[in-house]
C-alpha positions in Angstrom: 114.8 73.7 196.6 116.4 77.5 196.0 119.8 75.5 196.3 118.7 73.1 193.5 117.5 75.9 191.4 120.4 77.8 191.4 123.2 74.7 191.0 120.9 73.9 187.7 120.8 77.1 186.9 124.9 77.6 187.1 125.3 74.2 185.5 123.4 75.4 182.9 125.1 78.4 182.2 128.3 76.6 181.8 126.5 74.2 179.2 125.1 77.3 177.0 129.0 78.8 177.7 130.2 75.3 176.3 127.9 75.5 173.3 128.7 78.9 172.2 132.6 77.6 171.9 131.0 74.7 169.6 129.4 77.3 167.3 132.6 79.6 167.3 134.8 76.3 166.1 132.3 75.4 163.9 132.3 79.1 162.4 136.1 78.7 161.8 135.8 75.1 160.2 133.0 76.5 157.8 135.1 79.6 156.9 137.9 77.6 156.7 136.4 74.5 155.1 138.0 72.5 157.5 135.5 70.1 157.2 136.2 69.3 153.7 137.7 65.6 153.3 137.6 61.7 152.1 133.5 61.3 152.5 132.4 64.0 154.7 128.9 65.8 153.3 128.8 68.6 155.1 129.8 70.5 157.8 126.8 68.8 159.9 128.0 65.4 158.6 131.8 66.4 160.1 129.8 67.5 163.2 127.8 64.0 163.4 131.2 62.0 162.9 133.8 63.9 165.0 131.7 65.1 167.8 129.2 62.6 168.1 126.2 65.0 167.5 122.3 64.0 166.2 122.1 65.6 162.9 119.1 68.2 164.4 121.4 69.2 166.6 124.7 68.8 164.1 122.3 71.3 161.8 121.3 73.5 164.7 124.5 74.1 165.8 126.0 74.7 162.1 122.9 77.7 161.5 123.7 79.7 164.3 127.5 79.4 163.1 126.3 80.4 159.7 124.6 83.3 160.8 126.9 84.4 163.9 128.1 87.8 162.2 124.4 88.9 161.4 123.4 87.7 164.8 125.5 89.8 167.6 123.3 89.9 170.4 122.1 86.4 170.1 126.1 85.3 170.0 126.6 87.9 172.5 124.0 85.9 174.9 124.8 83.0 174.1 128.4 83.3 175.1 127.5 85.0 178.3 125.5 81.6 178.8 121.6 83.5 179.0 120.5 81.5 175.7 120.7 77.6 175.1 121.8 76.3 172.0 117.7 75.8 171.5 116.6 79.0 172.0 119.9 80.7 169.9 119.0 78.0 166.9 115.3 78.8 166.8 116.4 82.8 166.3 119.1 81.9 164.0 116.4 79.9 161.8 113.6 82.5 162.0 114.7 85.8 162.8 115.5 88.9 160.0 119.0 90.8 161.1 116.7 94.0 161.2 114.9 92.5 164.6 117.5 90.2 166.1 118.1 92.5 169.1 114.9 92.7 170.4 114.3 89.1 169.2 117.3 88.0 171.5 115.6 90.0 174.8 112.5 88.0 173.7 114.9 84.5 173.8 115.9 84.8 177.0 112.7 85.2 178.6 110.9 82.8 176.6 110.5 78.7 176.2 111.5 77.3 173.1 108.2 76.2 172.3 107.3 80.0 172.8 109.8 80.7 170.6 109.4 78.5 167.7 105.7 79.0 168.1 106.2 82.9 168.2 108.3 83.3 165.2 107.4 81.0 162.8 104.2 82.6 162.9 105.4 86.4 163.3 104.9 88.8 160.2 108.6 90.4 160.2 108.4 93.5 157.3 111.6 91.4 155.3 111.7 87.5 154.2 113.3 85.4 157.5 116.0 83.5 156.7 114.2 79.8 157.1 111.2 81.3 154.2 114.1 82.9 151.8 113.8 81.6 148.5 110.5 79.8 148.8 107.0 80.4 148.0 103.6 79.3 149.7 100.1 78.9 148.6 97.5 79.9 150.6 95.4 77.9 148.2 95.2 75.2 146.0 92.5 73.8 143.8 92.8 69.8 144.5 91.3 69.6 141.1 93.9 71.1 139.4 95.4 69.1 136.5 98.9 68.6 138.4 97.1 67.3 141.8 95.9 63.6 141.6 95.9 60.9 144.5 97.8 58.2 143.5 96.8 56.9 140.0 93.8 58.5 139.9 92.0 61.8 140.2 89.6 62.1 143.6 86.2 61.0 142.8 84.7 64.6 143.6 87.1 65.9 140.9 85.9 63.6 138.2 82.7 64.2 139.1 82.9 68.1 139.4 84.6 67.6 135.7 82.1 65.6 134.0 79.2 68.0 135.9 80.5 71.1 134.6 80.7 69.9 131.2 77.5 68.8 130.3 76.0 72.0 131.1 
């Protein structure tokens, strides 16, 4: 079994190696815009044609290339083969520059699913990257003017409406 572990272990290595080359060629064909031609989207889209990629993975693989020169350590780890293309795209999505070094000696300890469940939820003092630009409501009135179901306004609404005034 300890033979097993450590031939997956090496193959996988090699595999996060290999994947770190894909983001570095994909950094040069965004900066580049080598991607650019008769039909093609998007860098993800060049991705999905020429090397046969799912578009998660095609936009996985594109974000981490994005964000490469704000991300050392995480490039730095996966080229040494310690992260998978998951765990460096899940830090590329969530994590602020300011915490991307201790974030990285979290990745490669931690699951995926620990990741993505860990950072999507984390408070960091600055706006992550997947957040930027949007807003959240922590609450909305379902009886708000702008809020109907379908063609209609929900029953309770209506009712609330015509409650509040007859009084």
């Amino acid at each position: 079994m300890d033979r097993l572990e450590a031939e997956v272990a090496s193959i996988a290595g090699r595999l996060n190696a290999a994947h770190a080359e894909l983001v570095a060629a994909t950094a040069r064909l965004i900066e580049d815009e080598l991607w650019a031609g008769s039909g093609i989207m998007s860098p993800e889209h060049w991705l999905v044609l020429r090397a046969g990629l799912s578009p998660a993975r095609a936009r996985d693989i594109t974000r981490i290339a994005r964000r490469r020169k704000q991300l050392p350590s995480t490039r730095a780890a996966l080229d040494d083969g310690q992260l998978s293309v998951d765990q460096a795209a899940v830090v590329a999505k969530y994590a602020p520059t300011s915490h991307e070094a201790s974030i990285t000696e979290l990745a490669v300890n931690a699951t995926v699913p620990q990741l993505r469940r860990t950072l999507s939820r984390y408070q960091f003092g600055e706006v992550a990257p997947a957040t930027a630009g949007r807003t959240r409501r922590l609450h909305r009135n379902p009886c708000s003017p702008g809020r109907r179901r379908g063609r209609r306004r929900r029953r309770s609404c209506r009712r609330a409406t015509t409650r509040g005034g007859s009084s």
